[in-house]
C-alpha positions as CSV (number, residue, x, y, z in Angstrom):
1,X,-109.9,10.9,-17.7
2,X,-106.5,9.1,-17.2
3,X,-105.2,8.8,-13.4
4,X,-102.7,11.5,-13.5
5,X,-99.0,9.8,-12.0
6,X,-97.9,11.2,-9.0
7,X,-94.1,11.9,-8.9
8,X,-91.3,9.6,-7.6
9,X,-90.8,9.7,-4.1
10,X,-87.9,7.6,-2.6
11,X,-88.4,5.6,0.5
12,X,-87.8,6.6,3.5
13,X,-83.5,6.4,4.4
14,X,-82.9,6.0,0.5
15,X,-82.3,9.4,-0.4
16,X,-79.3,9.8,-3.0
17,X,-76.4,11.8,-1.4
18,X,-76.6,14.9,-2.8
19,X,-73.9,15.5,-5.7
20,X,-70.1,17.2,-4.7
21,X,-69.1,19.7,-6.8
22,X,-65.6,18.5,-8.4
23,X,-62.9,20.5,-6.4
24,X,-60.9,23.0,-8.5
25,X,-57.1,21.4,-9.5
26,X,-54.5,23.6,-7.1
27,X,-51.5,25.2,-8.6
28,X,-48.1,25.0,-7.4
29,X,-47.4,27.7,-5.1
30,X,-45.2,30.0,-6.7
31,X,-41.8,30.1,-4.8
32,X,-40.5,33.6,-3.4
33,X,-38.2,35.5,-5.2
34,X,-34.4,35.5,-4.3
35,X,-33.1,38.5,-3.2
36,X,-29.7,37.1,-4.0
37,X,-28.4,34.7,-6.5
38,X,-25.9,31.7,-6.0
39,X,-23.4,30.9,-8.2
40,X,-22.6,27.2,-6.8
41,X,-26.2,25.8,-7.0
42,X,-30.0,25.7,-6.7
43,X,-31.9,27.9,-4.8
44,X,-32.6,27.6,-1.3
45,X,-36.2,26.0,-2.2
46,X,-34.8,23.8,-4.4
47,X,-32.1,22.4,-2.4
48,X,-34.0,19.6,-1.1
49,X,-35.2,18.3,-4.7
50,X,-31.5,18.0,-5.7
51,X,-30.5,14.8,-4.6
52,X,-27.4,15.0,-2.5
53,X,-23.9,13.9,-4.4
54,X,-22.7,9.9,-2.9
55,X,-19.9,9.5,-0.9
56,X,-17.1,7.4,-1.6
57,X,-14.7,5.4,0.4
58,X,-10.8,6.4,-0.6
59,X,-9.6,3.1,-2.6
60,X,-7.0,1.5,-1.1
61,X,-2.8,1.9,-2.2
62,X,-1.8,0.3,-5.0
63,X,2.0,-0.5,-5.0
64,X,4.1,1.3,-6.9
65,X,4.6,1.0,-10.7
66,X,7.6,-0.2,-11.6
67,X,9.1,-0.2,-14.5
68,X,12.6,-0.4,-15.3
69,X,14.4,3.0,-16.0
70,X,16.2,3.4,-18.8
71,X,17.7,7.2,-17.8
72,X,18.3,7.4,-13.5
73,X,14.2,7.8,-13.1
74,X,12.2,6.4,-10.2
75,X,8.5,6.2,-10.2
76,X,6.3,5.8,-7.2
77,X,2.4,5.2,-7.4
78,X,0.8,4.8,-3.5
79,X,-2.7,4.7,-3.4
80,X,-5.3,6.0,-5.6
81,X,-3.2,9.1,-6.7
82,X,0.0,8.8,-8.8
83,X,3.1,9.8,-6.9
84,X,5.8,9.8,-9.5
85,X,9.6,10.8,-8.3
86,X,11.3,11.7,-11.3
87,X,15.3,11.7,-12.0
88,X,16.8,12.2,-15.1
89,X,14.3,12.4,-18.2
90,X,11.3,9.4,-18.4
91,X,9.2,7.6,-16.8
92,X,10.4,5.1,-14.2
93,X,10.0,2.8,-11.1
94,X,11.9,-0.4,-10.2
95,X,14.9,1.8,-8.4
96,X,18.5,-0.8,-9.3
97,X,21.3,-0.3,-9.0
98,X,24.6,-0.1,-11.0
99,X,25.6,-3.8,-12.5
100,X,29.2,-4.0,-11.1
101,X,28.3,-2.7,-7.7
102,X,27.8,-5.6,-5.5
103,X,27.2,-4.5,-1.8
104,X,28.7,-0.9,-2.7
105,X,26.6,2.1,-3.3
106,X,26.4,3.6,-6.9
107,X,28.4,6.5,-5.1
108,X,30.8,3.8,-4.1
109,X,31.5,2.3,-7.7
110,X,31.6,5.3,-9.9
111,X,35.4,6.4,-7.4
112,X,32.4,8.5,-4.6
113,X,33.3,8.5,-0.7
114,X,31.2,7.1,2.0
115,X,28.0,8.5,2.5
116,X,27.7,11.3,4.9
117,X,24.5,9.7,6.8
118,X,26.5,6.5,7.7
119,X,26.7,6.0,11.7
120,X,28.5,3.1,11.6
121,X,27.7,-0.3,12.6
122,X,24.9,-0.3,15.4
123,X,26.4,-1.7,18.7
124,X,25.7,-5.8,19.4
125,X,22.1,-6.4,20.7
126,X,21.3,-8.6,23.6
127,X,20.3,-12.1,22.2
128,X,20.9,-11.0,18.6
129,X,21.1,-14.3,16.3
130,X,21.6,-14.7,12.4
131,X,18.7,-14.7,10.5
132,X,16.5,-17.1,9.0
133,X,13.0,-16.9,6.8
134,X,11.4,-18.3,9.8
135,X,12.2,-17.3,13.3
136,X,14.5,-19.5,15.2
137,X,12.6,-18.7,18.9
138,X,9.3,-18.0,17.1
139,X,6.9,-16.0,19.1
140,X,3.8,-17.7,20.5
141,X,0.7,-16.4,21.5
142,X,-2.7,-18.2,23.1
143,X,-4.5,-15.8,20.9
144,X,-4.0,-14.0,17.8
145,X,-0.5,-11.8,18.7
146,X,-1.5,-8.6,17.1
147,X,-4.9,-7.2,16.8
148,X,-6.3,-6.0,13.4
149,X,-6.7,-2.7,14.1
150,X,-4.5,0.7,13.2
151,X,-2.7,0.7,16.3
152,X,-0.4,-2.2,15.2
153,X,1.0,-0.5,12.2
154,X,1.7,3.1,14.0
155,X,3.5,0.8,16.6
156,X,5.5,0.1,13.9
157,X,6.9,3.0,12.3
158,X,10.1,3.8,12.7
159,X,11.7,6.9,14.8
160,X,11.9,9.9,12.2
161,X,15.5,10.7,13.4
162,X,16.3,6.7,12.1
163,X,14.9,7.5,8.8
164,X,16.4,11.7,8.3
165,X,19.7,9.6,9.5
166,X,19.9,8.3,5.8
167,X,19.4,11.8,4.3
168,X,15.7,11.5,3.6
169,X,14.1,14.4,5.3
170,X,10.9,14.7,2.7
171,X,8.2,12.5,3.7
172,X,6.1,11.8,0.8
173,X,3.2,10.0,2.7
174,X,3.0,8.9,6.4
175,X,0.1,6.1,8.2
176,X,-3.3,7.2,7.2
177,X,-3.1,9.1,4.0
178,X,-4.8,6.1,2.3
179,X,-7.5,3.5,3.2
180,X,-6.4,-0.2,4.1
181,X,-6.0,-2.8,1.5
182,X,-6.0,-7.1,0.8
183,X,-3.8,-9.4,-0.6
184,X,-6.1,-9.8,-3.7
185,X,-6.2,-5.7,-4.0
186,X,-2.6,-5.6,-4.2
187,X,-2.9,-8.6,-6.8
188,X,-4.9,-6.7,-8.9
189,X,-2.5,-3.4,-9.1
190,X,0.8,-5.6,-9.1
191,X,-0.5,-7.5,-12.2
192,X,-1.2,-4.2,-13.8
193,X,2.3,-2.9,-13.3
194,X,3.6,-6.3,-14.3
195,X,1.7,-6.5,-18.1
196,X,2.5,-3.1,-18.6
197,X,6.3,-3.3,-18.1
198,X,5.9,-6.3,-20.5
199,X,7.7,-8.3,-17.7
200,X,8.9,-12.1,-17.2
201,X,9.6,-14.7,-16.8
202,X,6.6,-15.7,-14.1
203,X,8.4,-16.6,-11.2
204,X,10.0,-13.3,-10.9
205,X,6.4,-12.0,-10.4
206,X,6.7,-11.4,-6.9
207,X,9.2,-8.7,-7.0
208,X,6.7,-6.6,-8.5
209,X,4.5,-6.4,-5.0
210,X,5.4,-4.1,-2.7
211,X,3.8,-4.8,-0.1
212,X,4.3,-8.2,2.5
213,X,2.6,-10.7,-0.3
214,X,3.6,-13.7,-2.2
215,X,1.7,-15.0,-5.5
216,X,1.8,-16.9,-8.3
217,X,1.2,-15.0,-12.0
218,X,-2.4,-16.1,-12.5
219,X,-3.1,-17.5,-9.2
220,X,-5.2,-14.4,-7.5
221,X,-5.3,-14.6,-4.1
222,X,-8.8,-14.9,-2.3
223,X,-10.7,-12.1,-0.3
224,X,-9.5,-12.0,3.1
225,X,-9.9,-10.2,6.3
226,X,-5.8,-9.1,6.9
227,X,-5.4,-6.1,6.2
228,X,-2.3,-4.0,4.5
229,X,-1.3,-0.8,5.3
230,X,1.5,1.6,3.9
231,X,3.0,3.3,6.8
232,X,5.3,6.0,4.9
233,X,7.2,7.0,1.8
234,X,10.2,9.3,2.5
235,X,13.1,10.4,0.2
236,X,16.0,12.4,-0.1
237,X,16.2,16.1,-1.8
238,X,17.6,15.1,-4.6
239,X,14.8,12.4,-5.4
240,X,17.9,9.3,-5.5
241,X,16.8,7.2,-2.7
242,X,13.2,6.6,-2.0
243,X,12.0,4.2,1.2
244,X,8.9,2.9,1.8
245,X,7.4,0.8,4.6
246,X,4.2,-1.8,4.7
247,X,2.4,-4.0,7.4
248,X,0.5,-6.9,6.9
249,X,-1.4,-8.0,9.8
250,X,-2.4,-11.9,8.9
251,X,-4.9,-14.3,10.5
252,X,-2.5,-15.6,12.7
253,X,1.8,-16.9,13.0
254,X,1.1,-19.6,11.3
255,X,0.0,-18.0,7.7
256,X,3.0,-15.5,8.4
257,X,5.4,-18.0,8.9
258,X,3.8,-20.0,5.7
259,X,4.3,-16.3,3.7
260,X,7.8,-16.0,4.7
261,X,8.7,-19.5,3.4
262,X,7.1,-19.3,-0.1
263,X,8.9,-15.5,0.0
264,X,12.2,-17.2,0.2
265,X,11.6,-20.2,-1.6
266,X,10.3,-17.7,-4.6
267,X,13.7,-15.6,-4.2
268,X,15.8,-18.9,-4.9
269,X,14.0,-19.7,-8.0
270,X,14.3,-16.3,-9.6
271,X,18.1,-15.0,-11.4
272,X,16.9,-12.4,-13.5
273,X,14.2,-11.2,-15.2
274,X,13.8,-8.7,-18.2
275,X,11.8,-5.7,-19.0
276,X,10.6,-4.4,-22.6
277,X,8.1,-1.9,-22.4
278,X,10.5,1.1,-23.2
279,X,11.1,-0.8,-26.7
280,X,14.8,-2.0,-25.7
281,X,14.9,-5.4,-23.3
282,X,16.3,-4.6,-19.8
283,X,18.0,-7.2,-17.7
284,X,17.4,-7.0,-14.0
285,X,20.0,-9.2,-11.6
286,X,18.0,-10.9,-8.8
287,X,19.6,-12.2,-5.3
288,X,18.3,-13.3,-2.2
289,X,19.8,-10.5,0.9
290,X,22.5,-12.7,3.4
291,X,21.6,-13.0,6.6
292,X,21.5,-10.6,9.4
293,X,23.7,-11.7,11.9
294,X,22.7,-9.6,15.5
295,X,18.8,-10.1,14.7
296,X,16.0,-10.7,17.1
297,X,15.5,-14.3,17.8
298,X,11.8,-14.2,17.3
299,X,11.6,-12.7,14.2
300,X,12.2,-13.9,10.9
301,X,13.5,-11.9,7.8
302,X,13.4,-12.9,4.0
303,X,14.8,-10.2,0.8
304,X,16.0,-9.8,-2.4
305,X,18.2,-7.1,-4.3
306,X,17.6,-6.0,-8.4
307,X,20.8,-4.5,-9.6
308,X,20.7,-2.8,-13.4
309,X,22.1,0.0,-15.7
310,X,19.3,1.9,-13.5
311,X,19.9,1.3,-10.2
312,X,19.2,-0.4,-7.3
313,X,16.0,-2.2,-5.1
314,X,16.2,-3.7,-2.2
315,X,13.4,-5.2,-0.2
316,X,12.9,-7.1,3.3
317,X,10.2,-8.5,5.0
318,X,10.9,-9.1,8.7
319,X,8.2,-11.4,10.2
320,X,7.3,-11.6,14.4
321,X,4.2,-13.7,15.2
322,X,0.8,-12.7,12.6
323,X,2.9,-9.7,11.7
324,X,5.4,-8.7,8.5
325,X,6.3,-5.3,7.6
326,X,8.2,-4.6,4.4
327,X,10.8,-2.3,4.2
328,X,11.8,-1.6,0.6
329,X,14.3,1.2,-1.0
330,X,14.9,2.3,-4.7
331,X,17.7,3.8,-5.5
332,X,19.0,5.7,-8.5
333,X,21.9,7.7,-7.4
334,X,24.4,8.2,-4.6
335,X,22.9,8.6,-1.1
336,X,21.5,5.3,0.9
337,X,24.5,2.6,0.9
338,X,23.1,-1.3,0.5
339,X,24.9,-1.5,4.1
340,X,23.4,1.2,5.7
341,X,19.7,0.1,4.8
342,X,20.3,-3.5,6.0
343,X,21.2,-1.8,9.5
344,X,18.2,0.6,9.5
345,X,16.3,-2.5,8.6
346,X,18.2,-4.3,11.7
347,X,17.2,-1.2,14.1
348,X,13.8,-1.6,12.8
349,X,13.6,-5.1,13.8
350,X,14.4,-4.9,16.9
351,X,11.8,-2.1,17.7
352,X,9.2,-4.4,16.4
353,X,10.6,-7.1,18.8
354,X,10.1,-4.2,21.5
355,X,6.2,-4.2,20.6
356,X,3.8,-5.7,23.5
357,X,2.1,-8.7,22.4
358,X,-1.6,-9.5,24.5
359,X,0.3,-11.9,26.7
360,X,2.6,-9.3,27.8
361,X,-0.5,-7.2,29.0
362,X,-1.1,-5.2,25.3
């Protein structure tokens, strides 16, 4: 009889772990139903799964487009939005004015009277001097003489009364309404406008900028830290005249004073220049502003005029230690005299020769 074999018993502390049973899969709980719909997005349980739209930073101005008119039209574009003042029947921008007008208003050479806004001559200031690109008492600072921050440019905007003086009561856009910009940003929008007006020749590139910033046609400037603000548009009601202001706070005097002498030297070298986007070539009359003669003695100022069939533009960069504000008017009509905006442009001066610098305690 075979030795019958007895069954397997494990050792002691070897026992196999008894077997899990394999969990049942759970299902997604079912959500509850909504007792009212929405029309302008997920559900309430849902809202968390949808991923949340990004935010973006406003883009910074770019200066205004201009091209030359060829009716009495004036086209603005500040900041990321178009804002087109229109007179007459196209598209326009570069505000000149009349050929034959020299220092008169288009009012004065079509047989018009004065304006009604002029005041006069502003009585002599204390000190005043003539003019120069650079200052001729220059104002020195141990540190940097304005900050970089937005208190500098709301120091500098004029009183609204100065500005309503010349008949332009509608305020188009004030300090704030757009995000700060760089030299090279302006570059970039400036040679837009410039290829698309079909422009030249290259030296007159500058007038295109209009904001405080000098550069050569393919010579982009580098990525800096001053910043660029537009501190207001402001026109009149019948859209003729159109003023707007800029601020460039630089690194320091020295790079403003080194901006206000290639601004001047880059008026001398440019006559004319000529248009041809609109199909017909338009001639545009460059010359460098004369001197002020009552101006602050720490400041320095550099412009230009354009005179065409269109209109006028005038522009002025005054200049006090790391800061330059632009002061710039198009005009397509009767209203702002060339004389009255180079004394609103003197008043302005000598409020930014009023502002406090560090070493007076600012």
């Amino acid at each position: 009889m075979e030795d019958e074999i007895p069954p397997f018993a494990p050792p002691s502390g070897a026992l196999l772990p008894p077997v899990q049973p394999t969990p049942a899969p759970q299902s997604t709980p079912a959500y509850p139903p909504q007792t009212t719909s929405s029309p302008y997005g997920p559900p309430p349980q849902l809202a968390a799964l949808v991923p949340a739209a990004p935010s973006y930073a406003p883009l910074p101005p770019p200066p205004p487009r201009r091209r030359l008119p060829r009716n009495s039209v004036i086209g603005i574009v500040a900041g990321s939005a178009a804002i087109l003042v229109i007179v007459g029947g196209a598209f326009g921008a570069s505000a000149l004015v009349l050929h034959a007008m020299g220092p008169a208003s288009a009012a004065h050479s079509s047989g018009g009277s004065s304006s009604p806004h002029s005041s006069g001559p502003s009585a002599p200031h204390p000190g005043g001097v003539t003019s120069s690109a650079v200052a001729s008492q220059p104002l020195r600072c141990t540190k940097t003489c304005f900050a970089n921050d937005s208190l500098v440019p709301a120091d500098t905007v004029p009183p609204p009364g100065s500005i309503t003086a010349l008949g332009l009561t509608k305020t188009v856009d004030s300090l704030g309404d757009y995000s700060s910009s760089t030299a090279s940003d302006e570059y970039d929008q400036t040679l837009t406008g410039w290829n698309d007006s079909q422009a030249a020749p290259s030296q007159c590139f500058f007038t295109y900028f209009q904001s405080p910033v000098v550069a050569a046609l393919g010579s982009r400037p580098d990525r800096d830290i001053t910043e660029i603000d537009y501190s207001g548009t402001h026109t009149d009601t019948a859209k003729n005249n159109t003023l707007t202001q800029s601020v460039r706070i630089f690194a320091n005097s020295s790079d403003a004073e080194a901006h206000m002498r290639q601004l001047s030297a880059s008026v001398s070298e440019c006559r004319q220049y000529h248009t041809s986007d609109s199909g017909d070539r338009v001639d545009v009359d460059v010359r460098a502003t004369e001197a002020f003669t009552d101006f602050p003695s720490s400041e320095g100022a550099v412009g230009w005029t354009e005179t065409s069939v269109g209109g006028r533009y005038e522009s002025i960069d005054v200049q006090r230690g790391n800061l330059v504000v632009r002061t710039s008017l198009q005009s397509v009509g009767p209203g702002v005299t060339e004389e009255e905006f180079r004394s609103f442009v003197d008043d302005d001066a000598w409020q930014i020769a009023s502002m406090l610098t560090p070493g007076d305690g600012h």
